[in-house]
C-alpha positions in Angstrom: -56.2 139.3 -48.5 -56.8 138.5 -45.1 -53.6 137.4 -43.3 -53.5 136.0 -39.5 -49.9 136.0 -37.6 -48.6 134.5 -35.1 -45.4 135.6 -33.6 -46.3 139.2 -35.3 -45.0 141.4 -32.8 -41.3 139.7 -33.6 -38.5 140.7 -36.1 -40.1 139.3 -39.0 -43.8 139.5 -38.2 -43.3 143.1 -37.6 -41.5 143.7 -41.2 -44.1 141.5 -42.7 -47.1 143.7 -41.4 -45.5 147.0 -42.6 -44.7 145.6 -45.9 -48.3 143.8 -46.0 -50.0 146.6 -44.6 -48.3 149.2 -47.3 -50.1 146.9 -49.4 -53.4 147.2 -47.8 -53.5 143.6 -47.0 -55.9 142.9 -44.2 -53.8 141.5 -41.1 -54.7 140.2 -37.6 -52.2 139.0 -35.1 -52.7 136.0 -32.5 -50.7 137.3 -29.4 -50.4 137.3 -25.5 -50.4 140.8 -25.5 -53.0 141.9 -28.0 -53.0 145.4 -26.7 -49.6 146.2 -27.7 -50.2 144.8 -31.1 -51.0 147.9 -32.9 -48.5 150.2 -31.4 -45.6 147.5 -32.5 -47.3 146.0 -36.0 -49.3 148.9 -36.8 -52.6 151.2 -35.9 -54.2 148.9 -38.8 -52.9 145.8 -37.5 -55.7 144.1 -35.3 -54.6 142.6 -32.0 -56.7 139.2 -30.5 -55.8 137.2 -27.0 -57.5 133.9 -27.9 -58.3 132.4 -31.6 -62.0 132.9 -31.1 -62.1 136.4 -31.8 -61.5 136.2 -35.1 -65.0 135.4 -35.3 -67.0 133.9 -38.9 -64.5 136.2 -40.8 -62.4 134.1 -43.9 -58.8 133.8 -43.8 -57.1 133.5 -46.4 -53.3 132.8 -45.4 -52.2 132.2 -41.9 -48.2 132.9 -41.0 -46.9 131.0 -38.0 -43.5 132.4 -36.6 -44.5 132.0 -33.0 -42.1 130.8 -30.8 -39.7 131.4 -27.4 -36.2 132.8 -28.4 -33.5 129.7 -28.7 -30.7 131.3 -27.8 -31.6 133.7 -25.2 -30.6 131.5 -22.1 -29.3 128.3 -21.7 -31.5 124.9 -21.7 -32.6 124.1 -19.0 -35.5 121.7 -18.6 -38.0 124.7 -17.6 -36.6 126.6 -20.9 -36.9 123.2 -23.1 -40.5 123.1 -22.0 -41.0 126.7 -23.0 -39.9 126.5 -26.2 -41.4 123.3 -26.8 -44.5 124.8 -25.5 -44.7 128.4 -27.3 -43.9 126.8 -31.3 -45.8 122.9 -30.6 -48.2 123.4 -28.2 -49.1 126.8 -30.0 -49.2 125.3 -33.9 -51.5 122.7 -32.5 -54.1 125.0 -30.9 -53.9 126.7 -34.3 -54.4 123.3 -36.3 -57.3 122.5 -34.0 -58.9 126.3 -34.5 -58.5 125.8 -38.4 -59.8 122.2 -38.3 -63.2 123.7 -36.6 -63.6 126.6 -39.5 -65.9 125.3 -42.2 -64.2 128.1 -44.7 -60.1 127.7 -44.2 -57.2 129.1 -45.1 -55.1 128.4 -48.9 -52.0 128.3 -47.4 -49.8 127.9 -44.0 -46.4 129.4 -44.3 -45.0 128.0 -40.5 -41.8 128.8 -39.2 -38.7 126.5 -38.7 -34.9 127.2 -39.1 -31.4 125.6 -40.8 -31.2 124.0 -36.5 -34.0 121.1 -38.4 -30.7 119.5 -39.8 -28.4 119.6 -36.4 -24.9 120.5 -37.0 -24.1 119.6 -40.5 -20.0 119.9 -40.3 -18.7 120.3 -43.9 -21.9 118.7 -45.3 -23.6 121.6 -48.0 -27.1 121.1 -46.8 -30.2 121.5 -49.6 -33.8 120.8 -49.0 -33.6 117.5 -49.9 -30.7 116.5 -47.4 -31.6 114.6 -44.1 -31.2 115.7 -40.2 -27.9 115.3 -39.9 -27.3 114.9 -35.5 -30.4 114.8 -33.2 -29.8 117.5 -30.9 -32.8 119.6 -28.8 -32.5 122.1 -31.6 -33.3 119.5 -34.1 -35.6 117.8 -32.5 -37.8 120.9 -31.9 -37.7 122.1 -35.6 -38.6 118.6 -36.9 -41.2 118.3 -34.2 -42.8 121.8 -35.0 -42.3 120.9 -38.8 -44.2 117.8 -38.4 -47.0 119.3 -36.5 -47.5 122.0 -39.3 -47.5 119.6 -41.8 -50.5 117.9 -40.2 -53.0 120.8 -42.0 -52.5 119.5 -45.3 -55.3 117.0 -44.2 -57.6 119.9 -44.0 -56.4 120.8 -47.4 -54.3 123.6 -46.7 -51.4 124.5 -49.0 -48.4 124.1 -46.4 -44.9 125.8 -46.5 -41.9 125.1 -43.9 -39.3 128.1 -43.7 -36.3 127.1 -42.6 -34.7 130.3 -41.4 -31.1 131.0 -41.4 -29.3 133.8 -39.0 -31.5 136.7 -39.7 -29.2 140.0 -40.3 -31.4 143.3 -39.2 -30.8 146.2 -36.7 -34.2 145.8 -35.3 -33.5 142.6 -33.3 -32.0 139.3 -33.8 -28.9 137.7 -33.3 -26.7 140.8 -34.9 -28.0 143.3 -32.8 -26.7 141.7 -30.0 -23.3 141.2 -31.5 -23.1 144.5 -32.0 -22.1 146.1 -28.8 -18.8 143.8 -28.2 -18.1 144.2 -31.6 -18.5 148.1 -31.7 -15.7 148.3 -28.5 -13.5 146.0 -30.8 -14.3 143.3 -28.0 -15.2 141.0 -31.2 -13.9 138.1 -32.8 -14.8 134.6 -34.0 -16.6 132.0 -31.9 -14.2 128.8 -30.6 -11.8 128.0 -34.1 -14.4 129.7 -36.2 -14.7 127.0 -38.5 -18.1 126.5 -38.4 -20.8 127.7 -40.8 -23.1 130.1 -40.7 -25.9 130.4 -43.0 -27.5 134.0 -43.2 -29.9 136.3 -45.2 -30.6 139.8 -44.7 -34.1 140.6 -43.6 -35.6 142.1 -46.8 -35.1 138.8 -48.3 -36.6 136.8 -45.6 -38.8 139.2 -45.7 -39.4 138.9 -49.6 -39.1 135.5 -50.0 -42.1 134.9 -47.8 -44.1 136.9 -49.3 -43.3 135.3 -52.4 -44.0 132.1 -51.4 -47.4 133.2 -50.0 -48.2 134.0 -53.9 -46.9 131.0 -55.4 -49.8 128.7 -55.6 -47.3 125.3 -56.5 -45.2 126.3 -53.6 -44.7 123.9 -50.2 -42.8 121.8 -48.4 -39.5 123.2 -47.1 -37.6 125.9 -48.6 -34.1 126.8 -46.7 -34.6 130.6 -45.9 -30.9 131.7 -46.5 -28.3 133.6 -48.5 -26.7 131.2 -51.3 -23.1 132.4 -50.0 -23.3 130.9 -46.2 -19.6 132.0 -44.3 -17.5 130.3 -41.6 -18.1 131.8 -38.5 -14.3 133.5 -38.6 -15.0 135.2 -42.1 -18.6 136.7 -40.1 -16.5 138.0 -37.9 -13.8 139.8 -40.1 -16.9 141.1 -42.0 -18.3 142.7 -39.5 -15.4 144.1 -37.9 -14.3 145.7 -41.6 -18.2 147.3 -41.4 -17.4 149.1 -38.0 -14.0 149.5 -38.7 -12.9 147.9 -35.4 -10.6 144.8 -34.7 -11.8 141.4 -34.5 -9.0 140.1 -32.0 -10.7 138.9 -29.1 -11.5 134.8 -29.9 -14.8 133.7 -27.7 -13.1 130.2 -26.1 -14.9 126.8 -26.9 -14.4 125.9 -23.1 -15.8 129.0 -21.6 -19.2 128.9 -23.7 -19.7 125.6 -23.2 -19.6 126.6 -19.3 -21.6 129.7 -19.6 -24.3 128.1 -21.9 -24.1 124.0 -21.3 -25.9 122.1 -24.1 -27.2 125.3 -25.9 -22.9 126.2 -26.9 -23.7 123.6 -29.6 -25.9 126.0 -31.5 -22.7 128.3 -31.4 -20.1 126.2 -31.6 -21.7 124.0 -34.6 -23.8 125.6 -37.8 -25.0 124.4 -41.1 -23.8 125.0 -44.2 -27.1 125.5 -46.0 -28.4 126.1 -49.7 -31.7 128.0 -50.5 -32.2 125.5 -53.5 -35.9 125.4 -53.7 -36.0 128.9 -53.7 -33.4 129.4 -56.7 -36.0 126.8 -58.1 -38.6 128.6 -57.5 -37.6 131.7 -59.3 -36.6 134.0 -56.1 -34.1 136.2 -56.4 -31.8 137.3 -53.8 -30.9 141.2 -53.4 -28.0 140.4 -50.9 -25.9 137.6 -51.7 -22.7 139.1 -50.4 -22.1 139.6 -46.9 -20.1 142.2 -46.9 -22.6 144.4 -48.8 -25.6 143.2 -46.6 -23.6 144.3 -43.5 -23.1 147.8 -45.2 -26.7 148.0 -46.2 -27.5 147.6 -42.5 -24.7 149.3 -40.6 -23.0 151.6 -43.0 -24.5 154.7 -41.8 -23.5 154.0 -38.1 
């Protein structure tokens, strides 16, 4: 099979090329820096700087995870316009590139995460529950949702994978919790009430690839762990991993100073439910957090 990325040379489209590679799956990755794409996704992985290059060649299943990190630095109207820019602007070039091959793809799995429903409180949130508040984060999942959806008029299969906190020492959210947490400078985030929903990244790895083979799958399918935590619970979890303390509460007030309006993807969280997935047949290796912590940090 011939797969196209975008977004490859991040967390999960560099675990997706070494599993699909292993499996001597085809793969090309759309990227700004094409000449570091082998070196990062693999010496088999091909590297292109513009859609083009891809040539007459048939694709059979394009993966589209590009997009800006959302939580890297706060929002300001220049970062709002990069992220809009790098998961929007982006899917649309690739909606117009597909609409101009006469031999398309079966299937778009596109990237999206738990933010589409806003901060859902105590609300348990399945596939078929609503956006919740209208927040930036919101808004930018359900616009880059929307815009996917648009190539099931070119008769493409479509599926929307709502991504959870992604658990992996390669990158990610939990790498950079680490350090604090490691010099027992840890502990929960404002009254850590709030929920997180998470998976460990063989299963968001997995569950992709399952998807890609499931010819009746589309629509959205929430890409997380059926036990979600409060953010409090995260934190006693990770500190019983490391053995360290979790003493050291991270103040409501002061985030929302550091960070402005991005604090509300820290301070709120969604209690989410992979229920299309349990469906579907998938089956989770790490429902426990506890035990995906260990998997991951154990030996450290």
């Amino acid at each position: 099979m011939h797969i196209l990325l975008t977004g490859g040379t991040g967390l999960i489209g560099r675990a997706l090329c070494r599993q699909w590679g292993q499996q001597g799956h085809q793969l090309t990755v759309w990227s700004r820096t094409p000449e570091k794409v082998a070196s990062l996704c693999g010496e088999q992985v091909r590297g292109v700087g513009v859609l083009d290059e891809v040539g007459m060649q048939s694709v059979d299943a394009v993966i589209n995870l590009a997009g800006a990190p959302i939580a890297d630095r706060p929002w300001t109207r220049k970062r709002k316009q990069l992220l809009w820019a790098s998961r929007i602007t982006l899917t649309e070039q690739l909606l117009a590139w597909l609409q101009q091959r006469q031999q398309r793809p079966r299937v778009l799995i596109s990237g999206s995460a738990i933010g589409w429903y806003g901060d859902g409180g105590e609300r348990e949130l399945d596939e078929g529950s609503g956006q919740i508040t209208d927040d930036f984060g919101a808004q930018l999942c359900g616009a880059w949702e929307e815009t996917a959806q648009r190539a099931e008029a070119l008769g493409i299969r479509v599926v929307l994978i709502r991504t959870g906190l992604v658990l992996s020492t390669e990158g990610g959210f939990l790498t950079r919790l680490l350090p604090p947490f490691r010099f027992g400078l840890g502990g929960r985030v404002g009254d850590g009430r709030q929920w997180m929903s998470w998976i460990h990244i063989a299963d968001q790895i997995a569950l992709i690839d399952y998807l890609l083979q499931q010819e009746q799958a589309s629509g959205p399918y929430n890409a997380c762990a059926p036990q979600p935590v409060r953010n409090a619970e995260f934190a006693s979890a990770l500190g019983r991993v490391l053995h360290r303390p979790t003493l050291l509460p991270a103040p409501a007030f002061i985030l929302r100073l550091a960070f402005g309006e991005m604090a509300g993807l820290l301070l709120g969280g969604q209690r989410a439910q992979p229920a299309r997935l349990l469906e579907a047949g998938f089956r989770f290796r790490f429902t426990d957090l506890d035990a995906a912590l260990a998997d991951l940090l154990g030996r450290h």
